[in-house]
C-alpha positions as a Markdown table, in Angstrom:
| # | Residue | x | y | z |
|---|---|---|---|---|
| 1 | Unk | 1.5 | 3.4 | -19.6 |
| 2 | Unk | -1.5 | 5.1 | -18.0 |
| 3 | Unk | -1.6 | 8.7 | -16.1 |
| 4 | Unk | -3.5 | 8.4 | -13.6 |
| 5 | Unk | -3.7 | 12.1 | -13.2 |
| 6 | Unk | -4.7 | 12.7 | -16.7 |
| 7 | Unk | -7.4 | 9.4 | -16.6 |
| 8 | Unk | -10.4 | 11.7 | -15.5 |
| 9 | Unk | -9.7 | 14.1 | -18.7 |
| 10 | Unk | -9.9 | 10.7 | -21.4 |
| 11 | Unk | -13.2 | 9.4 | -22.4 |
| 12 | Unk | -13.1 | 6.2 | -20.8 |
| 13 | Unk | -13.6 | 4.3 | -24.1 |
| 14 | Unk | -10.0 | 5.3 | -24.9 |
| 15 | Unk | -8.5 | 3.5 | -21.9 |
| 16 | Unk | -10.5 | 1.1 | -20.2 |
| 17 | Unk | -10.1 | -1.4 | -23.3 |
| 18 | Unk | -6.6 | -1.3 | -23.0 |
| 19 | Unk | -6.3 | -2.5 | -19.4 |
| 20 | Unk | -9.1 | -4.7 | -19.7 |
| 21 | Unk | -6.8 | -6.0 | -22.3 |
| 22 | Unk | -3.8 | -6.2 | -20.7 |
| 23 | Unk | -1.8 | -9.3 | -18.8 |
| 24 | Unk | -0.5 | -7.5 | -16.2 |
| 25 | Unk | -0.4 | -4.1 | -14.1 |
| 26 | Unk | 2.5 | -2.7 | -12.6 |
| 27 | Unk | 1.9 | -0.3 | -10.1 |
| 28 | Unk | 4.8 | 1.9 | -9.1 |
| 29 | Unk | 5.5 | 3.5 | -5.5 |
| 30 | Unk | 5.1 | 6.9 | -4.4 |
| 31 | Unk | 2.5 | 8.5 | -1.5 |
| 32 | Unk | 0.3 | 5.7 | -1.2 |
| 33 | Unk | -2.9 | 8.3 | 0.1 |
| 34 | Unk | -1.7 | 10.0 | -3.4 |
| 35 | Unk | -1.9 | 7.0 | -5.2 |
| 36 | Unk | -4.9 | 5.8 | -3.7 |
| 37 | Unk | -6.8 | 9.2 | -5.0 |
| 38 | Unk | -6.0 | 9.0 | -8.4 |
| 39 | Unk | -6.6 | 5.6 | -8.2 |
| 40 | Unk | -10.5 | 6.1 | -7.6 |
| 41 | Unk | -11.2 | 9.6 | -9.2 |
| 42 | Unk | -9.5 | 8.3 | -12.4 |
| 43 | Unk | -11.8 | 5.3 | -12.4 |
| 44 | Unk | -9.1 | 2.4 | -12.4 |
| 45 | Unk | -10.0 | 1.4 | -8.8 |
| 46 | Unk | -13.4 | 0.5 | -9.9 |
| 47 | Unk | -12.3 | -1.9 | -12.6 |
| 48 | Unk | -10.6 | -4.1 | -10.5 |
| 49 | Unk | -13.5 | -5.8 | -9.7 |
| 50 | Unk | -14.5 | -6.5 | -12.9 |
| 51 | Unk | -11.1 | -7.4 | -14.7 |
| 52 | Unk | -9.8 | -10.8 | -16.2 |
| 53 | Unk | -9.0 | -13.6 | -13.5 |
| 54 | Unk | -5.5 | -13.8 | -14.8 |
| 55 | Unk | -4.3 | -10.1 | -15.0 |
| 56 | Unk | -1.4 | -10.1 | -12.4 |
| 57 | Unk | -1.0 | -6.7 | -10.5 |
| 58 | Unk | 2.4 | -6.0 | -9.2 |
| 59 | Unk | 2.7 | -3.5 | -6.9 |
| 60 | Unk | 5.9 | -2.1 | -6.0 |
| 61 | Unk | 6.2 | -0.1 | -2.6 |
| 62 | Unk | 3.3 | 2.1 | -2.3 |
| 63 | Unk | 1.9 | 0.4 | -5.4 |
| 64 | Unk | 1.7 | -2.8 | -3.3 |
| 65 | Unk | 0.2 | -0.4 | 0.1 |
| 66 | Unk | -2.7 | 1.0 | -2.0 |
| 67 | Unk | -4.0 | -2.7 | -3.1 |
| 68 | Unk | -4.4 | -3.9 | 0.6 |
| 69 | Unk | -8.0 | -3.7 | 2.3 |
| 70 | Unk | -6.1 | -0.9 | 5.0 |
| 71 | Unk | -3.1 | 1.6 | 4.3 |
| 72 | Unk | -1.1 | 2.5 | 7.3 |
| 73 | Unk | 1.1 | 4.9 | 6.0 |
| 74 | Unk | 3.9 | 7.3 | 8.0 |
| 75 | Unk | 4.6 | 10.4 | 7.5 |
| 76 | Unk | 7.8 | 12.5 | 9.1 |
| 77 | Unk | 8.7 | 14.9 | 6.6 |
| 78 | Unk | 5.2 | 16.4 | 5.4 |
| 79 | Unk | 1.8 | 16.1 | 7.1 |
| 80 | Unk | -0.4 | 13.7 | 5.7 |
| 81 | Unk | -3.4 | 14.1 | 3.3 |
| 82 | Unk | -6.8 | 14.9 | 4.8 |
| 83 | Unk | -9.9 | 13.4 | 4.0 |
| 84 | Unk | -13.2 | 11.6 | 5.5 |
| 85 | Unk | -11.7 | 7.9 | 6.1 |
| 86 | Unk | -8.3 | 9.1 | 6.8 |
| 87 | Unk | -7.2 | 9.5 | 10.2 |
| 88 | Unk | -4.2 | 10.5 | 11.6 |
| 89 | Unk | -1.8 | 10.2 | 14.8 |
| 90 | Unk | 1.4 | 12.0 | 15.8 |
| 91 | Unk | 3.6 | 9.0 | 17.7 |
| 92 | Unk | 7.2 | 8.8 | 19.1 |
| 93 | Unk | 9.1 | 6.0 | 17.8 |
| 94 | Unk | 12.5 | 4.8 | 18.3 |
| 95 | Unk | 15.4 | 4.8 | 15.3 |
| 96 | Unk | 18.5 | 4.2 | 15.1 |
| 97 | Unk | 19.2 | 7.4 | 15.2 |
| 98 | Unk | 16.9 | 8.5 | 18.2 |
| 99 | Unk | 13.5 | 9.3 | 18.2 |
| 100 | Unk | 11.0 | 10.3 | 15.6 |
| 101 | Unk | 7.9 | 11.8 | 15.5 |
| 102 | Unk | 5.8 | 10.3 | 13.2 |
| 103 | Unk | 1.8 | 11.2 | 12.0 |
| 104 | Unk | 0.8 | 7.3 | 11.2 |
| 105 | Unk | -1.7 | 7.6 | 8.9 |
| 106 | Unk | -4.5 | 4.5 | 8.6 |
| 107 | Unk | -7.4 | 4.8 | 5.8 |
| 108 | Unk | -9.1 | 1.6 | 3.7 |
| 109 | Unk | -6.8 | 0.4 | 0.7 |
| 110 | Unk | -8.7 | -1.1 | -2.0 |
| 111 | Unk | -9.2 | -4.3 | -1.1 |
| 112 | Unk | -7.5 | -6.5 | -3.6 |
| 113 | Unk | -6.4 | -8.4 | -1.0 |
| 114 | Unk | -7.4 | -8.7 | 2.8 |
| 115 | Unk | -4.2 | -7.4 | 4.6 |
| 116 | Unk | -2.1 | -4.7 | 4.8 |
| 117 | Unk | 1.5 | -4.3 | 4.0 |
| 118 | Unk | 4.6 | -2.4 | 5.3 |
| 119 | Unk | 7.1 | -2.4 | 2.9 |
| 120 | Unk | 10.8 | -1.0 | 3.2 |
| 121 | Unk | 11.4 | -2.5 | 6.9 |
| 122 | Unk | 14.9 | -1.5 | 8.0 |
| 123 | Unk | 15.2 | 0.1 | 4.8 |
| 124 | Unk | 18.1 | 3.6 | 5.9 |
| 125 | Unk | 15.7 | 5.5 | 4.0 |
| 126 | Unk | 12.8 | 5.0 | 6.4 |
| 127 | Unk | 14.0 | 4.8 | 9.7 |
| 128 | Unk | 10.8 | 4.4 | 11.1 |
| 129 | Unk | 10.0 | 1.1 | 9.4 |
| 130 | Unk | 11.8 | -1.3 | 11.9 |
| 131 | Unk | 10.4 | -4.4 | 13.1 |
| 132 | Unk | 10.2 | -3.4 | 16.5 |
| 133 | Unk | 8.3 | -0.4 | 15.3 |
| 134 | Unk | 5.9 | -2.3 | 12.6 |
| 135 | Unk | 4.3 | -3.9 | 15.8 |
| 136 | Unk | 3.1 | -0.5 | 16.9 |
| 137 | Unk | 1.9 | 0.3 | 13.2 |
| 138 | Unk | 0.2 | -2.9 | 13.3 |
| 139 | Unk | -1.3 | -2.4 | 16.5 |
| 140 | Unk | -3.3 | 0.5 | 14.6 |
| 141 | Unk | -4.6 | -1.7 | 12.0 |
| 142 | Unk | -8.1 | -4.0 | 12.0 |
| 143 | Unk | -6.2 | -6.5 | 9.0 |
| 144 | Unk | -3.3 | -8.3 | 9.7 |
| 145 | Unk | 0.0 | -6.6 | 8.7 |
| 146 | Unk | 2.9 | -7.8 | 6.6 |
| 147 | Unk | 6.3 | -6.2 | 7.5 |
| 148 | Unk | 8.6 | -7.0 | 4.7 |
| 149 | Unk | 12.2 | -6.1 | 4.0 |
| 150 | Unk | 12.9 | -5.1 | 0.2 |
| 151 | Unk | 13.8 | -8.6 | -0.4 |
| 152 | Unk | 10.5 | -9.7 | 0.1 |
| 153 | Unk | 7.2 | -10.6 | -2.0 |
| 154 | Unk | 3.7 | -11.4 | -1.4 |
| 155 | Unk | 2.4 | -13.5 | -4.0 |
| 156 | Unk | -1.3 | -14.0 | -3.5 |
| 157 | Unk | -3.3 | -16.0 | -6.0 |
| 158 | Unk | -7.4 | -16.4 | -5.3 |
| 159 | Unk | -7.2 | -15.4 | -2.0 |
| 160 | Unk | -4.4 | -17.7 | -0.5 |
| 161 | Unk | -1.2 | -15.4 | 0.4 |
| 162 | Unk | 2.5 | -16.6 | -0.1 |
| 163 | Unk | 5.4 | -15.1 | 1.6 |
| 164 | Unk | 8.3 | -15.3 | -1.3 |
| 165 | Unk | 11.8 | -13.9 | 0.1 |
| 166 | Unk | 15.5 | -13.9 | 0.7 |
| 167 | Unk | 15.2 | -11.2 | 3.6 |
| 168 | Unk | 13.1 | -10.6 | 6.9 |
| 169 | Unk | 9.4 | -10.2 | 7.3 |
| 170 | Unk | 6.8 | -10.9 | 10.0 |
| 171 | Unk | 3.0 | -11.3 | 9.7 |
| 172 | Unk | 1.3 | -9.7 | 12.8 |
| 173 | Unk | -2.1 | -9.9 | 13.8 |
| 174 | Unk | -5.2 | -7.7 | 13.4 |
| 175 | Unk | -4.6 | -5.5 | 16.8 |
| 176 | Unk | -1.4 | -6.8 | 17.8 |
């Protein structure tokens, strides 16, 4: 298991071995913007480029978010992080339990793949994420944007994208 907090205190001979090494990454949720900064200042985002053809990444959640080429992430209950590619929107969207104000947050992902991703639609923990309201979300977005329910996969293997579920997505369009 790899910190990637404490990543930018180890000499990078003591851990890059191990993941060049390793058959698979599984990348855990969280604040994807979070996730996405200690991705690159621990020096992990940077190897991706360079790592064996057959290491699978898993992402779960925000784990999946931060591969994407663009993050478009909300935030309701705390503002979102700050930064030179980040940008940031305060929008009204409808819930089931009324309406929300949301900052949606958009900033590059990095770039594993060539979409972006919504996970948790009509998840009750994230109001927010409905279908209805992943069309304004993807509206925001220059990549196409998966909306997928938490019985849904992407499975993506050199370059092609496969949809794998038992639940509800929707792929929208770049601008939608």
């Amino acid at each position: 298991m790899l910190e990637l907090t404490a990543l930018p205190s180890v000499d990078k001979e003591n851990w890059i071995p191990a993941v060049e090494e390793t058959d698979a990454l599984l990348v855990w949720g969280g604040d994807v913007l979070y996730l996405r900064r200690w991705m690159r200042e621990s020096g992990l985002a940077e190897l991706f480029g360079s790592l064996r053809r057959e290491l699978v990444y898993v992402g779960v959640s925000a784990g999946s978010m931060v591969a994407t080429s663009w993050i478009g992430e909300t935030y309701t209950g705390s503002k979102p992080p700050k930064g030179d590619d980040i940008k940031s929107e305060v929008i009204l969207v409808d819930t089931p339990k009324g309406e929300l104000s949301v900052s949606f947050t958009v900033a590059p992902g990095l770039g594993l793949v060539d979409f972006a991703l919504l996970p948790h639609v009509g998840h009750e923990r994230f109001p927010e994420n409905s279908l209805a309201n992943s069309e304004i979300w993807a509206s925001k977005l220059p990549a196409p944007l998966y909306a997928l329910d938490d019985q849904t996969a992407i499975k993506v293997v050199d370059g092609t994208a496969e949809v794998v579920s038992e639940g509800h997505w929707k792929l929208f369009a770049p601008n939608s």
